[in-house]
C-alpha positions in Angstrom: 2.2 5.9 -20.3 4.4 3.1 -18.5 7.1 1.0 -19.5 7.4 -2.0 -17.1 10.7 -4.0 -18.0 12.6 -6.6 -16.2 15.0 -4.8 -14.1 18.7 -6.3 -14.7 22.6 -4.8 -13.7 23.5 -4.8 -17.6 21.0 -2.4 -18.8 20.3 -0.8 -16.5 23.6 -0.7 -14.8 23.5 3.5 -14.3 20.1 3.7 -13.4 18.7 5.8 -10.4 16.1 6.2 -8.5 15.0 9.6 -6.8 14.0 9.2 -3.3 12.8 12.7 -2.5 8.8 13.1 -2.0 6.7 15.8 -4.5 3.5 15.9 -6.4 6.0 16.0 -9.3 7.5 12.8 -8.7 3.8 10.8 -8.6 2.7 11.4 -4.5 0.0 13.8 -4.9 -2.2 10.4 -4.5 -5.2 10.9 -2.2 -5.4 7.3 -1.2 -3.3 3.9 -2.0 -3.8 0.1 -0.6 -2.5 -1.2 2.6 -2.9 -4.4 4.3 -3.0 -6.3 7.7 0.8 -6.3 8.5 1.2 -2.3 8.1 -2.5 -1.2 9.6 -0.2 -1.2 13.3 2.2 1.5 11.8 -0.4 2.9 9.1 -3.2 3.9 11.6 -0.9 5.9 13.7 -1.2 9.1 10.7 -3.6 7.7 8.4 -7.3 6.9 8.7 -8.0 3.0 7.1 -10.8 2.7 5.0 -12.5 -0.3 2.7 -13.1 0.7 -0.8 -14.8 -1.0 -3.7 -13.0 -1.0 -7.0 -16.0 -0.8 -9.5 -14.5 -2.6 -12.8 -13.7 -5.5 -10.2 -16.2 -5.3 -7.8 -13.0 -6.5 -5.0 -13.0 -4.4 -1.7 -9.7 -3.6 -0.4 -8.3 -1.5 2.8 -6.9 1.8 1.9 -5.3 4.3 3.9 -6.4 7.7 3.1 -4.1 10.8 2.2 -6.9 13.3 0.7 -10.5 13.8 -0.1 -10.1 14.0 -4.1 -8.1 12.9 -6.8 -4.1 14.5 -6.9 -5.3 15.2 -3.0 -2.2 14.6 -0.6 -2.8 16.7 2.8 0.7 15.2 3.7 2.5 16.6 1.1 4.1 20.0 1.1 7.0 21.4 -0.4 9.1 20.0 2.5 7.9 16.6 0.9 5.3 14.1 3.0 4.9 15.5 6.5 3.9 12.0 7.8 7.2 9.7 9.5 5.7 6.7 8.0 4.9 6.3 4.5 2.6 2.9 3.0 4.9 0.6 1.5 2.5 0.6 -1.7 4.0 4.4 -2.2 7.5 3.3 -1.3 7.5 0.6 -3.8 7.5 3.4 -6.5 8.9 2.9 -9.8 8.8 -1.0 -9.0 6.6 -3.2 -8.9 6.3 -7.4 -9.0 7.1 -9.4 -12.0 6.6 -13.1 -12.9 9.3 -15.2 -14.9 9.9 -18.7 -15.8 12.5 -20.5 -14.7 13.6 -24.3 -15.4 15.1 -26.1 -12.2 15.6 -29.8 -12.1 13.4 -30.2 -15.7 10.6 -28.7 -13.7 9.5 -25.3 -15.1 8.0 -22.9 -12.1 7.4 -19.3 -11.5 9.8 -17.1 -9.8 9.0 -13.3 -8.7 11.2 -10.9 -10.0 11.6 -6.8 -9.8 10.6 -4.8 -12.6 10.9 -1.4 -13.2 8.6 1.3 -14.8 11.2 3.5 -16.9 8.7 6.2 -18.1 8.5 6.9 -14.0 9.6 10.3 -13.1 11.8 9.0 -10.1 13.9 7.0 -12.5 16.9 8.7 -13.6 20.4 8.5 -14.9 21.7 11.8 -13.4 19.9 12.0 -10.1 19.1 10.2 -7.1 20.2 6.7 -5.7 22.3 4.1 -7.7 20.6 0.8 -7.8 23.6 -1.1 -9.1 27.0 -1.0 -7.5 29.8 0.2 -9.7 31.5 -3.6 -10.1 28.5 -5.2 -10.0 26.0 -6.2 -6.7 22.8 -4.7 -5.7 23.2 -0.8 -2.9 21.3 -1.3 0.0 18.4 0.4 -1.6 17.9 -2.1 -4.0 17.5 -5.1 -1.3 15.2 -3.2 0.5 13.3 -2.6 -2.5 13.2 -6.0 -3.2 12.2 -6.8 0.3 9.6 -3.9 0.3 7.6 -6.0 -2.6 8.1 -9.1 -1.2 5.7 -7.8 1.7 3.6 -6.1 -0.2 2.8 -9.6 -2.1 2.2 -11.7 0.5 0.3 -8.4 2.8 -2.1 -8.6 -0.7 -2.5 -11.6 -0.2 -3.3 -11.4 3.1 -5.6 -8.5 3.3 -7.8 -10.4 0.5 -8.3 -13.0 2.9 -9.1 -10.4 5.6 -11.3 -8.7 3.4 -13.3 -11.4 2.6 -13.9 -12.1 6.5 -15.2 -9.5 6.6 -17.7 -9.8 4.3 -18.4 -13.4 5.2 -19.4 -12.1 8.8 -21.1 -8.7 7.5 -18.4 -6.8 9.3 -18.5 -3.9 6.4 -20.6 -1.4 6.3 -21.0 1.8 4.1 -20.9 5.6 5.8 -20.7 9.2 5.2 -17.4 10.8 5.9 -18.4 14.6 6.8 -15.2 16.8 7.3 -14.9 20.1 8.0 -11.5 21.5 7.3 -9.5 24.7 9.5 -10.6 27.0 7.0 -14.2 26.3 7.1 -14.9 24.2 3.8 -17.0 21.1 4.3 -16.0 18.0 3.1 -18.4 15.0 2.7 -17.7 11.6 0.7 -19.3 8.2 0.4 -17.2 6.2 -1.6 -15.4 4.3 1.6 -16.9 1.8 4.1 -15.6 1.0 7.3 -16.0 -2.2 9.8 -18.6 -2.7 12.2 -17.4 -2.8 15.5 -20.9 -3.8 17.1 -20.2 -7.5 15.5 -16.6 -7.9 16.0 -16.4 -9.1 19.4 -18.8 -11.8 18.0 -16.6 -12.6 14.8 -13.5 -13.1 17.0 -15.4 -15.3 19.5 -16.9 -17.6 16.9 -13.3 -17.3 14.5 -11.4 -18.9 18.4 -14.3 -21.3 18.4 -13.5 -22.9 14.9 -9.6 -22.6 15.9 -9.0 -20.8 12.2 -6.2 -18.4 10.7 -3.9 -17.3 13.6 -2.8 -14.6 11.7 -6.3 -13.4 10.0 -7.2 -13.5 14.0 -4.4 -11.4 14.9 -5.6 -8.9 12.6 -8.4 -8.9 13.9 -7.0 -8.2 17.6 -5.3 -5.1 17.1 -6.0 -2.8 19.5 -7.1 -0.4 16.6 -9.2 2.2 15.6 -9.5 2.2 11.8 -10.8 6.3 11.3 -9.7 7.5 14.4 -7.3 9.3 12.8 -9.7 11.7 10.0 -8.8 14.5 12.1 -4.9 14.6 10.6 -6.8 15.1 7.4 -7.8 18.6 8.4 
């Protein structure tokens, strides 16, 4: 169960967050979402995949961790062996709220942090304060709330991104066949990946029509999207 509440310095003035990284404390995820702005630092330990949420029927980028559920090859009891962990992990127990807010007689929506209290990083006798003892935010609150603010707008992003891709048939679907040190076979076919036989000719038509420099830039990296399956073994 979860308990999302509005995260505020009065109640939740001696609450703390555990920073360390176990299968106890909610990483033993085999895969979570990432997006065009992280795929630079993402790709360098992860492989990036496309997968199709089936009650939605949206496609979204994922970098990969495992090859089944409570899967994490990166995680050990030294915590996650990788130097760079997806912000959509980091962001744990928070996550992005909406509230309404009345300025100038106009009422609008403003983003705000809330906090999952049933979370087993959240604590009142362990970890990081996110409060400071007179009042103020630590330094690890800011750069949670900076951490969501990217991960909002990267969403956003990576929808548009995704949808490129389907627009110019740059997704495909494939067989992911593994074989791991020890000898056991792994094969899945739940991912797709891009097609990089049309991609010169996306990017070629996308200059021609002068679009999305961003979207484009995406596009540009000098990446390889599964290059990196073999840290998976």
């Amino acid at each position: 169960m979860s308990q999302h509440v509005l995260l505020n310095s009065i109640d939740h003035k001696d609450l703390k967050v555990i920073t360390t990284r176990s299968a106890a404390l909610g990483d033993n995820l085999w895969f979570s979402l990432t997006f065009p702005q992280e795929f630079r630092s993402v790709q360098a330990h992860y492989p990036i995949f496309f997968h199709k949420d089936t009650a939605t029927g949206q496609f979204y980028s994922v970098a990969l961790f495992g090859f089944q559920q409570n899967d994490n090859v990166f995680l050990s009891d030294q915590g996650w062996s990788a130097s760079y962990v997806p912000l959509t992990v980091r962001r744990q127990p928070f996550l992005i709220g909406q509230q309404t807010v009345l300025e100038d007689g106009v009422e609008r929506q403003q983003r705000v942090i809330h906090v999952d209290l049933d979370h087993p990083r959240v604590s009142e006798s362990e970890g990081e304060a996110l409060f400071l003892p007179y009042g103020g935010n630590t330094p690890l609150l800011d750069e949670v709330g900076e951490i969501l603010e990217v991960i909002h707008h990267g969403l956003q992003d990576g929808q548009r991104f995704v949808d490129a891709l389907i627009e110019y048939q740059l997704l495909e679907s494939f067989t992911l066949d593994i074989e791991l040190d020890n000898g056991q076979k792994k094969s899945d076919d739940r991912f797709l990946h891009h097609q990089r036989r049309n991609l010169s000719r996306f990017v070629c038509r996308r200059i021609s029509k002068a679009t999305s420099t961003r979207l484009l830039a995406s596009y540009l990296y000098d990446i390889s999207l599964t290059k990196q399956c073999t840290r998976l073994t």
